[in-house]
C-alpha positions as CSV (number, residue, x, y, z in Angstrom):
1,X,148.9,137.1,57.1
2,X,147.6,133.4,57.2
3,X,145.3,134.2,60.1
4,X,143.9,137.2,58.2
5,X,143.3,135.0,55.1
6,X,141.4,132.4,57.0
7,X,139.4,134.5,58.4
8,X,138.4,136.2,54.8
9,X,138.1,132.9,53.4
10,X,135.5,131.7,55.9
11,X,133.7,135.3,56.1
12,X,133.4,134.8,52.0
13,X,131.9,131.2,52.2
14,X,129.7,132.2,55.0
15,X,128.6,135.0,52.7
16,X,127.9,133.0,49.5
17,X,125.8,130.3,52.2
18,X,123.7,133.5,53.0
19,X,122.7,134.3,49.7
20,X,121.2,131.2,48.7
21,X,119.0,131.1,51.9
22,X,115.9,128.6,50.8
23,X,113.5,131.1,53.2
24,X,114.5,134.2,51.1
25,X,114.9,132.1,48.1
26,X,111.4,131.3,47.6
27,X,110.1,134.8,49.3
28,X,112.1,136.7,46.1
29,X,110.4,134.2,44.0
30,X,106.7,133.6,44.4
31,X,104.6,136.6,45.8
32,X,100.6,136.6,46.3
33,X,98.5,139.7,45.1
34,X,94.9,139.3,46.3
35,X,94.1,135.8,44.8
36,X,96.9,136.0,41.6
37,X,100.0,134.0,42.9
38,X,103.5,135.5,40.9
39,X,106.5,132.8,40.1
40,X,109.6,134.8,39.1
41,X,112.5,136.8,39.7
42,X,112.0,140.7,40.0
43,X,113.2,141.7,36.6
44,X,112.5,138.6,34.6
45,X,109.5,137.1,32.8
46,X,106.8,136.4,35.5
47,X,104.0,133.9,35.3
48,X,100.5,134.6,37.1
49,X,98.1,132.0,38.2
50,X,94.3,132.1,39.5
51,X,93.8,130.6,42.9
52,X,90.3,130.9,42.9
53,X,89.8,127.9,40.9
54,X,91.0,125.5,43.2
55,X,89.3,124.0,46.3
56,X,92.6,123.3,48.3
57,X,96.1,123.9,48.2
58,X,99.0,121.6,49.5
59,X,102.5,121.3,50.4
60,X,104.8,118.1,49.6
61,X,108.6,117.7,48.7
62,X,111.8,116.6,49.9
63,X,115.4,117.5,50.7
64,X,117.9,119.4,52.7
65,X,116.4,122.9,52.3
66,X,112.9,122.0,52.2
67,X,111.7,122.7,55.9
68,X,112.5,126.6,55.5
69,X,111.2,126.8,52.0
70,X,108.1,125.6,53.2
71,X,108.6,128.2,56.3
72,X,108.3,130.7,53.4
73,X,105.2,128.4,51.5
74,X,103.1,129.2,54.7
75,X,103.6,132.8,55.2
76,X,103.1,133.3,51.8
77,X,99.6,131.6,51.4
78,X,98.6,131.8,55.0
79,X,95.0,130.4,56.1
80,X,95.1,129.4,52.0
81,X,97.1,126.4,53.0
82,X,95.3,123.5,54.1
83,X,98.5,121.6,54.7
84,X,100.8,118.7,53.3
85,X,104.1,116.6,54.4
86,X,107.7,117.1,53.8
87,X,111.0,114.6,54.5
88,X,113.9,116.7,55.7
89,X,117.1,115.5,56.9
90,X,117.7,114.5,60.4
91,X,118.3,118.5,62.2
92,X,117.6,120.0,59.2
93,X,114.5,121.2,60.2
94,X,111.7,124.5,61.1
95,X,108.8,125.3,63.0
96,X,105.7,124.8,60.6
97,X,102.1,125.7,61.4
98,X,100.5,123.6,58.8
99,X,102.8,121.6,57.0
100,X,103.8,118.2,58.6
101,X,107.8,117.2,58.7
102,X,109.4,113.7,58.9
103,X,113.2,113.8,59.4
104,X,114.5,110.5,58.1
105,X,118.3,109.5,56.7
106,X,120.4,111.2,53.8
107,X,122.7,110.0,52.4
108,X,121.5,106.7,52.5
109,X,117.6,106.4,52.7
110,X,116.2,104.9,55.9
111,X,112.7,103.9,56.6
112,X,111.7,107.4,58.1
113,X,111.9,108.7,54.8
114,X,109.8,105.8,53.0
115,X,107.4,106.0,55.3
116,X,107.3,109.6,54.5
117,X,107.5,109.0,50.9
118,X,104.3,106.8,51.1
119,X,102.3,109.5,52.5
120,X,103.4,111.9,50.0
121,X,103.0,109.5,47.1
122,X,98.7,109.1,49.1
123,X,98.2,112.6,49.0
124,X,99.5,113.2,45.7
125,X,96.9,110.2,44.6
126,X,94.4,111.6,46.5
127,X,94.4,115.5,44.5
128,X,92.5,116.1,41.4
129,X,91.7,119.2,39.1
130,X,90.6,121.0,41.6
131,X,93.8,121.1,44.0
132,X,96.9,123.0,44.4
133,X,100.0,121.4,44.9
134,X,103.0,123.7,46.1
135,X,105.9,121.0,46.0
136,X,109.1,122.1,47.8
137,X,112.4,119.7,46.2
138,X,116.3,120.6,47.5
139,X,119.3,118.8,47.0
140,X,119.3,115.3,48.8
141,X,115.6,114.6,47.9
142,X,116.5,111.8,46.4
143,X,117.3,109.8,49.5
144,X,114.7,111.3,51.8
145,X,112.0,110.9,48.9
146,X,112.6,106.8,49.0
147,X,109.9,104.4,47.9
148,X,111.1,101.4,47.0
149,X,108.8,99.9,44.0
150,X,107.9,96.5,43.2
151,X,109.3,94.0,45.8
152,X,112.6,95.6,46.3
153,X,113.2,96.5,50.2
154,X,114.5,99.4,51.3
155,X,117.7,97.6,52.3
156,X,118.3,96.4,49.4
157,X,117.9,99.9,47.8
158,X,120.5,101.1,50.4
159,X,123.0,98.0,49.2
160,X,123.0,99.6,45.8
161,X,122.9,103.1,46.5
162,X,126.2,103.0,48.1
163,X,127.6,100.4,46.3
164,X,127.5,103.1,43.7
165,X,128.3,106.1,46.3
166,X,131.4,104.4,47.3
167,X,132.4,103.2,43.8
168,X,132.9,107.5,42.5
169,X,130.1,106.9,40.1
170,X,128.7,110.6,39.4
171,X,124.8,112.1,40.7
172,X,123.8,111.7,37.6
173,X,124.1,108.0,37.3
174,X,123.3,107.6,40.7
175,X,120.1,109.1,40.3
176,X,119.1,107.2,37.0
177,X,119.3,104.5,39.4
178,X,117.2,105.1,42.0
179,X,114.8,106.9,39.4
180,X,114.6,102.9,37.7
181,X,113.9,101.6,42.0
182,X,112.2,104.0,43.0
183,X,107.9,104.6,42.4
184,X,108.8,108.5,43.3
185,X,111.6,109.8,41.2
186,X,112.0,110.7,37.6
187,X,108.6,112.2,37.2
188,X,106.6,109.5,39.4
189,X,105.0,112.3,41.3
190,X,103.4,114.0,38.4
191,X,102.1,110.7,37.5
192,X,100.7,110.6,41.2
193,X,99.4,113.9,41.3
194,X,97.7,114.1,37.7
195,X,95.4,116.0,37.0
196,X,96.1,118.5,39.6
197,X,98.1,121.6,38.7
198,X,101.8,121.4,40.8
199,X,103.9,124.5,41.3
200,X,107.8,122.7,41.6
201,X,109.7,125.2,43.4
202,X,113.6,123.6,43.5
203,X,116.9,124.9,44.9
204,X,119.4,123.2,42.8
205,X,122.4,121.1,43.8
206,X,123.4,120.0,40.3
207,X,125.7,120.7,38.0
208,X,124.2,122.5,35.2
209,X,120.7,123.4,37.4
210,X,119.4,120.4,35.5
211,X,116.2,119.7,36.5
212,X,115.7,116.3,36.0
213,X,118.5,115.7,38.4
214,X,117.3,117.5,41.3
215,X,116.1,115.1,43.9
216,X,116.4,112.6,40.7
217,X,113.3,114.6,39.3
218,X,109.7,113.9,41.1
219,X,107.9,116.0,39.2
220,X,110.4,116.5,35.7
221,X,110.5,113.9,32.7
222,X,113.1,111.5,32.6
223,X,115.2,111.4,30.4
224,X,117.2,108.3,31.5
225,X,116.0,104.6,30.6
226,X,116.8,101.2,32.1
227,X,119.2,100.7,29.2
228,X,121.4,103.5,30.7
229,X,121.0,102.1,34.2
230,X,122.5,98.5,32.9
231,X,125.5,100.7,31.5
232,X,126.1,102.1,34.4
233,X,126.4,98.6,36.5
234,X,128.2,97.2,33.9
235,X,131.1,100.2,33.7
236,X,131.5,100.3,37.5
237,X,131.4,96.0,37.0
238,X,129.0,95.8,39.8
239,X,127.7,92.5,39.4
240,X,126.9,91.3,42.7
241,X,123.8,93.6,43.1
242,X,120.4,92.4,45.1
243,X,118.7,89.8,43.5
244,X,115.3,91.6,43.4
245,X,117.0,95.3,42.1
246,X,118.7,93.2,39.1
247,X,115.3,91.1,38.8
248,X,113.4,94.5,38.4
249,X,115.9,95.8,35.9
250,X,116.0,93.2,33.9
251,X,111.9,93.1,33.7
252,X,112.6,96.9,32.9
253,X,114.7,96.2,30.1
254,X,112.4,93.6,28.6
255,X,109.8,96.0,28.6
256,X,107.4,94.5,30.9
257,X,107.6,96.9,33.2
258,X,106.5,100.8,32.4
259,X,109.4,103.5,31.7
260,X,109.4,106.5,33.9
261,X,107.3,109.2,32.2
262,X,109.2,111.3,29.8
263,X,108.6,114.8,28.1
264,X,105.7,115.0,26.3
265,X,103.7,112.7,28.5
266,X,100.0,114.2,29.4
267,X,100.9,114.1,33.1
268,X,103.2,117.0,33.2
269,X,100.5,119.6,31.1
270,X,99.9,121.4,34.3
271,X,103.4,121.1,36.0
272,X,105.2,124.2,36.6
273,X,109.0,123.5,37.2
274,X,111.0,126.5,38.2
275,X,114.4,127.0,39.9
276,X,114.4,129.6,42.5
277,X,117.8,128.9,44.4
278,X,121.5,127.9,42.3
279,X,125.9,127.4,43.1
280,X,126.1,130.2,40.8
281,X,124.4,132.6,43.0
282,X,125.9,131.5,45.9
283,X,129.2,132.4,43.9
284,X,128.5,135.7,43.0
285,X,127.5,136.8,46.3
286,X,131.3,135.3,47.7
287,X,132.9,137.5,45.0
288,X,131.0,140.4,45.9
289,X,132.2,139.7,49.6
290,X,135.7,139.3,48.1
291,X,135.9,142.2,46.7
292,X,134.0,144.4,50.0
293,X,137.5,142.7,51.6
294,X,139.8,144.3,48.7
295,X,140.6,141.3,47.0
296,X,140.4,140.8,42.7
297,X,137.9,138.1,42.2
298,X,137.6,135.6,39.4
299,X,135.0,132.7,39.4
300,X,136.0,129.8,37.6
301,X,133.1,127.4,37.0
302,X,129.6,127.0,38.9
303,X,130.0,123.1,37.0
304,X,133.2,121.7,38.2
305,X,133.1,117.9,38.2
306,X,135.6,115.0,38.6
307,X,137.9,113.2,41.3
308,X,138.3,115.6,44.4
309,X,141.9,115.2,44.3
310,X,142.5,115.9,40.8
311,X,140.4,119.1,41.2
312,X,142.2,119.8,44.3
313,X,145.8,119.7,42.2
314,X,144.1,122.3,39.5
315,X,143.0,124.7,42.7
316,X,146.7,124.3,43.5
317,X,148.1,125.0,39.9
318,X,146.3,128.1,39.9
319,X,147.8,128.9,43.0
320,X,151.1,128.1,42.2
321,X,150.5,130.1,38.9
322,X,149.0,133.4,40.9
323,X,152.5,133.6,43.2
324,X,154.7,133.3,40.4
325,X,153.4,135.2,37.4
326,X,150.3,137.2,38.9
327,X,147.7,135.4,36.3
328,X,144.5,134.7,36.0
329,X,144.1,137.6,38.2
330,X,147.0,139.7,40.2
331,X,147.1,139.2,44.4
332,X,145.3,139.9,46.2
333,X,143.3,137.6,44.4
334,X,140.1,135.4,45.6
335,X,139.6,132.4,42.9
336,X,136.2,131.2,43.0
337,X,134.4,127.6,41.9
338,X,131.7,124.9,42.8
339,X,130.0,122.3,41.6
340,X,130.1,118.7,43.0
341,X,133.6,116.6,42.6
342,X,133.3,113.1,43.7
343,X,135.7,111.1,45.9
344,X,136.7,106.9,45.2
345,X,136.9,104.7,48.4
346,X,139.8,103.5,49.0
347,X,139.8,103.1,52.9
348,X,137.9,103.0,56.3
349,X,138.2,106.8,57.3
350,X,135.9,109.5,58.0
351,X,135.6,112.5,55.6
352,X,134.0,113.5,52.8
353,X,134.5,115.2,49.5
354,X,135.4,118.7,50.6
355,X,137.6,117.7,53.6
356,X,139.1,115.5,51.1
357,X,139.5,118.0,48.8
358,X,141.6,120.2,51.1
359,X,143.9,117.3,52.2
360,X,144.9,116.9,49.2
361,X,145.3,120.8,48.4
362,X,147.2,120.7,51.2
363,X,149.6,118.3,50.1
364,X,150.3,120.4,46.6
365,X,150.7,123.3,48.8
366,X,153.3,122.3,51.7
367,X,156.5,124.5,51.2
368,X,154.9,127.2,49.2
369,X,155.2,130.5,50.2
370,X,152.8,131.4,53.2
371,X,150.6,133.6,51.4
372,X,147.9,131.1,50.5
373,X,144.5,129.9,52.1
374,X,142.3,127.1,50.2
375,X,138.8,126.8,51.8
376,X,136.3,124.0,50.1
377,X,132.5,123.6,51.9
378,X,129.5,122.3,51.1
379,X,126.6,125.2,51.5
380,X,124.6,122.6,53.5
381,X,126.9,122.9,56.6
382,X,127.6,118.6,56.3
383,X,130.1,117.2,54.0
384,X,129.8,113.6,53.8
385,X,128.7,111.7,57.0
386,X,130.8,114.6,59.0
387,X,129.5,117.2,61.1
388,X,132.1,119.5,59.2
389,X,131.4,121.4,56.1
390,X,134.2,121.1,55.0
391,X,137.8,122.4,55.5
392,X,140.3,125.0,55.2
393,X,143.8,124.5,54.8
394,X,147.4,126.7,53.9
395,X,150.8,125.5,53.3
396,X,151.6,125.1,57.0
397,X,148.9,122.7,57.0
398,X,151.0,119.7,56.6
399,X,154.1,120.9,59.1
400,X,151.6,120.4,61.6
401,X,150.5,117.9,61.2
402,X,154.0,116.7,61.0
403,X,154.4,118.0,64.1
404,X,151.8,116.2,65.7
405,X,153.3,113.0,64.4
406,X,151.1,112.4,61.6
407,X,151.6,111.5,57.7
408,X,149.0,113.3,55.5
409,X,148.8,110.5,52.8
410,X,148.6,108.1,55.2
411,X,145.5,109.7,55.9
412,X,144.6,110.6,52.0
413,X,144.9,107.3,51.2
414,X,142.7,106.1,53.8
415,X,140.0,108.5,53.3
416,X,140.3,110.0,56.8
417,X,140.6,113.5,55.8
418,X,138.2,114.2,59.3
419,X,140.5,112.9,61.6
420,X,143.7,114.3,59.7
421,X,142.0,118.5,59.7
422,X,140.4,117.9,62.9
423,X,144.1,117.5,64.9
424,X,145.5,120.4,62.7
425,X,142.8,122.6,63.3
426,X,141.6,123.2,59.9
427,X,137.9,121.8,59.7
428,X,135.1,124.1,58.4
429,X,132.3,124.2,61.1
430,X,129.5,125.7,60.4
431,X,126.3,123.5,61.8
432,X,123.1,122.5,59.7
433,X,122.7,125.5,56.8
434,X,119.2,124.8,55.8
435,X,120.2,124.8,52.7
436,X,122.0,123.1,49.7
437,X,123.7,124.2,46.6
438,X,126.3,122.0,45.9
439,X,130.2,123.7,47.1
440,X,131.9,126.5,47.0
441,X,135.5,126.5,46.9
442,X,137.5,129.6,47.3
443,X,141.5,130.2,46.5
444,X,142.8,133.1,48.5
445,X,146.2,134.4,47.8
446,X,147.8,137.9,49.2
């Protein structure tokens, strides 16, 4: 029965990865009719705009899922597209015609990516009323768009990034951050490409679609402020940050030293910000799987946030819940969520926040009855600085790994989540997705 679950669960994840595809993605969204280019869903509200006005037409953007929706740019505009330059993550890249790609370091920026940046950020200052701008933004745009501003290095940008990575703070501070050290984020781009017109085309990995968020917002008003960013330094009592980061702040907080652009500023009159690509989507199409396989399907939440493990012990509760009384929804029963949890460092291991997730879920599960599978992945095909995506675990997990001599909160508690599913056989492998929309989790029960 286990065997059978397992292999449901990963044909559901693998299914709910397909859907949110950032080739087909942007194909279902943007369509040319002679020279009228349509942005919008079939069925919804569409919006039309004239190409023959404009002179040129460009690509730029950032992230994960960015080389195949570009892919999908090009064969949409053709010989229309007089080119442009994207950042991608290191393997997480396509064939392009036109378009030039820079693979540089996520999740920590690396100076591929500012060197990337800083051809972007020329291009962009380069464009006028006359030119197009298609950019392309996916989750982890925020470290592969990196351009340090004022004299802060890019080392010192990577200090304080993952002091805040490895402290649990959530995307959303973490991006106010770099929005406050960066001269790209938080609506920087707009300001860069003003007064061109600029076609946003994102595929979310955030908690609520917020745009502003995504890639920390290149072309979307902020709506953080240095004041926040000092909060957030001050909860997590980081105090021993670069010298020329908390120098910058400070000038920020003085006010001599220009806020990021916020709604209502002139620069974002002919920016057009649209999602095309969400978690929620990629949850639907795993319940639909779920239910081609015969089981009842319920999702949760597309915004589940918090500690990893503490999400992990609801996942279980559910479970728990599901053999004993038959509720939310009677077995055979697939449980869907996603979202983004985030994980505190305690110790030197190797995992990341879906591995860690199921180690955990693991734990809560050992000596139930047999009849449960847990699977938790991130839809880009890497969670954490893993070549996993993730893991998926039962309640024989634990026995053995018992049996091959190991302790699983020894493991927990050292963060090595990796190590601990790799010897039990229970790491999700999927390779590079091209894409990103956060995690899907998925609670299986027969």
């Amino acid at each position: 029965m286990l065997e059978r679950l397992r292999t449901h669960a990963e044909e559901i994840f693998r299914s709910s990865v397909a859907a949110v595809d950032p080739y087909n993605a942007v194909k279902r969204f943007v369509a040319l009719d002679g020279n009228v280019l349509r942005l919008g869903h079939e069925g919804q509200e569409t919006q039309e705009i004239d190409l023959r006005p404009f002179e040129r037409i460009l690509v730029v953007g950032g992230g994960k899922a960015t080389a195949p929706m570009a892919k999908a740019v090009e064969d949409i505009l053709g010989p229309r597209l007089q080119g442009g330059m994207i950042n991608v993550k290191y393997g997480f890249t396509t064939s392009l015609s036109r378009i030039e790609i820079r693979e540089a370091g996520h999740p920590i920026p690396d100076e591929n990516g500012v060197l990337g940046t800083k051809k972007i950020l020329g291009l962009l200052q380069e464009c006028g009323e006359k030119d197009l701008i298609f950019s392309l933004i996916s989750g982890g745009g925020s470290a592969l768009l990196a351009q340090p501003t004022g004299e802060i290095t890019l080392a010192e940008k990577q200090d304080v990034t993952r002091m805040l990575i490895e402290c649990g703070a959530s995307i959303d501070e973490i991006n106010a951050l770099r929005k406050h050290i960066s001269s790209s984020k938080g609506g920087q781009m707009a300001r860069a490409a003003f007064p061109a017109t600029t076609v946003n085309l994102m595929l979310s990995d955030v908690v609520g679609d917020r745009m502003d968020v995504i890639a920390s917002g290149p072309f979307v008003p902020d709506t953080s402020t240095y004041r926040e960013v000092q909060d957030v330094l001050e909860k997590y009592n980081l105090t021993d940050i670069p010298p020329a980061v908390e120098k910058h702040l400070h000038a920020g907080l003085e006010g001599r030293l220009s806020e990021t652009p916020k709604e209502g500023d002139p620069v974002f009159e002919r920016v057009h910000n649209r999602i095309v690509g969400s978690n929620m989507i990629a949850l639907q199409a795993a319940g639909q799987r779920a239910e081609a396989l015969g089981y009842k399907t319920l999702i949760l939440s597309s915004m589940v946030e918090g500690e990893t493990r503490e999400v992990a012990r609801v996942h279980t509760a559910v479970a728990r819940e599901l053999l004993r009384t038959g509720h939310p929804v009677a077995p055979p029963a697939c449980i869907i969520s996603g979202g983004e949890t985030t994980v505190t460092i305690r110790g030197n291991g190797l995992g990341g926040r879906n591995q860690e997730f199921c180690l955990a879920a693991a734990m809560d599960l050992d000596g139930v009855a047999p009849r449960v599978v847990i699977l938790s992945g991130g839809t880009d095909g890497n969670d954490g600085p893993t070549d996993a995506a993730g893991g998926i675990v039962d309640p024989l997990t634990v026995r053995r790994a018992e049996k091959a001599g190991m302790k699983a909160l020894d493991f927990l508690d050292n963060n090595d989540a990796y190590h601990f599913l790799q010897k039990t056989g229970d790491l999700l492998m999927t390779g590079p997705t091209n894409t990103n929309v956060m995690d899907v989790r998925l609670l299986l029960v027969k």
